[in-house]
Structure formats: C-alpha cells, structure tokens
C-alpha positions in Angstrom: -14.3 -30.5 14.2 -17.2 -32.0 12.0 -18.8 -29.2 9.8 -22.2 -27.8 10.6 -25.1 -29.5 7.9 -25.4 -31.8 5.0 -22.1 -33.0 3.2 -22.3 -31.7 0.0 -23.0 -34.8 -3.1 -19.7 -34.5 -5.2 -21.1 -37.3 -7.7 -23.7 -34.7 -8.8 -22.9 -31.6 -11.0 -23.1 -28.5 -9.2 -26.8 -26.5 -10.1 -26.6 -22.8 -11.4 -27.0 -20.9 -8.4 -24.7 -22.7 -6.6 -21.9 -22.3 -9.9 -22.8 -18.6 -10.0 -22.1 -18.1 -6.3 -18.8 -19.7 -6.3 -18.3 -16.9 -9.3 -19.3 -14.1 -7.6 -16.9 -15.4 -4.4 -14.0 -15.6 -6.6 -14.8 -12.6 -7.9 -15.2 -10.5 -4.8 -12.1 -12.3 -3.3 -10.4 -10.9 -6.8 -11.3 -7.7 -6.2 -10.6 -7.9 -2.4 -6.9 -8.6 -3.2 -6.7 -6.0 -6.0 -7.4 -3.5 -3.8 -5.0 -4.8 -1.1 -2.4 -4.6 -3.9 -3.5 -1.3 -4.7 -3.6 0.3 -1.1 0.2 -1.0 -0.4 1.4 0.7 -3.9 -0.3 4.0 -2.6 1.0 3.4 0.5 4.5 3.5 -0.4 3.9 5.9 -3.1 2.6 8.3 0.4 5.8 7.4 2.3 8.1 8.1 -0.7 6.6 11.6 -1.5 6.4 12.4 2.1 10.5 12.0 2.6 10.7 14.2 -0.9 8.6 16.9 0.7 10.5 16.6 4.5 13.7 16.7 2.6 12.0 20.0 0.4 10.7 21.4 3.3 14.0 21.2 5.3 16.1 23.7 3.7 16.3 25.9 0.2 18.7 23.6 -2.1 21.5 26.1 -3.2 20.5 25.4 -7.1 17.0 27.4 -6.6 18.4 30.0 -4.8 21.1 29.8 -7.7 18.6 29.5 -10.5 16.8 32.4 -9.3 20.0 35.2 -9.0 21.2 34.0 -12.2 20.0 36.6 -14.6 21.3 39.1 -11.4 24.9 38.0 -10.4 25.4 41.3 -8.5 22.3 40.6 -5.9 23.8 37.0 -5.2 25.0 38.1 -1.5 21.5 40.0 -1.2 19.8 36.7 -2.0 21.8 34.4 -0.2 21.1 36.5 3.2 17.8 36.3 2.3 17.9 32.4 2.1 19.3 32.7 5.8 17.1 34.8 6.7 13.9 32.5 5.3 15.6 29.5 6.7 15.4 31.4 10.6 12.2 31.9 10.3 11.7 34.9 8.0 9.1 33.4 5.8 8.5 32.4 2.3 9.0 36.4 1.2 12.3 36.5 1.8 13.5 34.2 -0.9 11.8 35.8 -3.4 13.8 39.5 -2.7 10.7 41.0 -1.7 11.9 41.5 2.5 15.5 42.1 2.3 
C-alpha cells in the first residue's frame, strides 16, 4: 500500500523541527514503555501481597497466638479457645482475651 503524500528527500539533512519531533516521539515512546514496565511490577507486587493477606486473613498462625500467651503460660487453653472461637466467627476481640 503506497503511503499517503510526498516521499520524504533522504539526501537532505533533516531541519530542526522535524529533528526535535522525532525527539519528543522517542521520548514519549520512552516514557510510554517505562510506565508499561512500571504497571506490570505493581501489578505483580498487588497479586503477591494479595495471596500474603488471603493466606493472613485465613486463619490465626499458632506463633501469634503463641507470642501473645507467652508472658501467661497458665491462660494458654483460655487463649487457644479464644482463637477457635475468633476463627468461627467470634470476631477480632476474642484473640485479644477481652470476650472469653
């Protein structure tokens, strides 16, 4: 398919305006394709942190419920019932000792 008006004089060096919008082309195509670059890293950045916070959100890991009745070894029963209890449904209390 022939292109649309004149054929462009090759023998001729190129004038200023038509230098500096090749520049600004390469220049916007630059930035076009660091953003792309940019937006996939985020992307997968969102996807990674979104599996860290399902596998958060599933269930209480037994070292925080640990880490929280270590300085009371005798209320580890009490605690781990309240884990249960947050993990049925209780709420967010629960694991904290304040609804037993």
């Amino acid at each position: 398919m022939p292109s649309r008006g004149r054929k462009p004089n090759t023998s001729i060096p190129p004038s200023r305006l038509l230098t500096q919008q090749r520049q600004f082309r390469a220049r916007k195509a630059q930035l076009v394709q660091d953003l792309e670059q940019r937006c996939r890293t985020l992307e997968a950045e969102n996807v990674q942190l979104r599996r860290e916070l399902d596998v958060l959100a599933g269930e209480p890991s037994p070292q925080l419920v640990s880490a929280r009745c270590s300085g009371f070894p005798d209320v580890t029963p009490l605690m781990n019932e309240a884990a249960l209890f947050c993990l049925l449904g209780g709420g967010a209390d629960a694991i904290d000792g304040d609804v037993v």
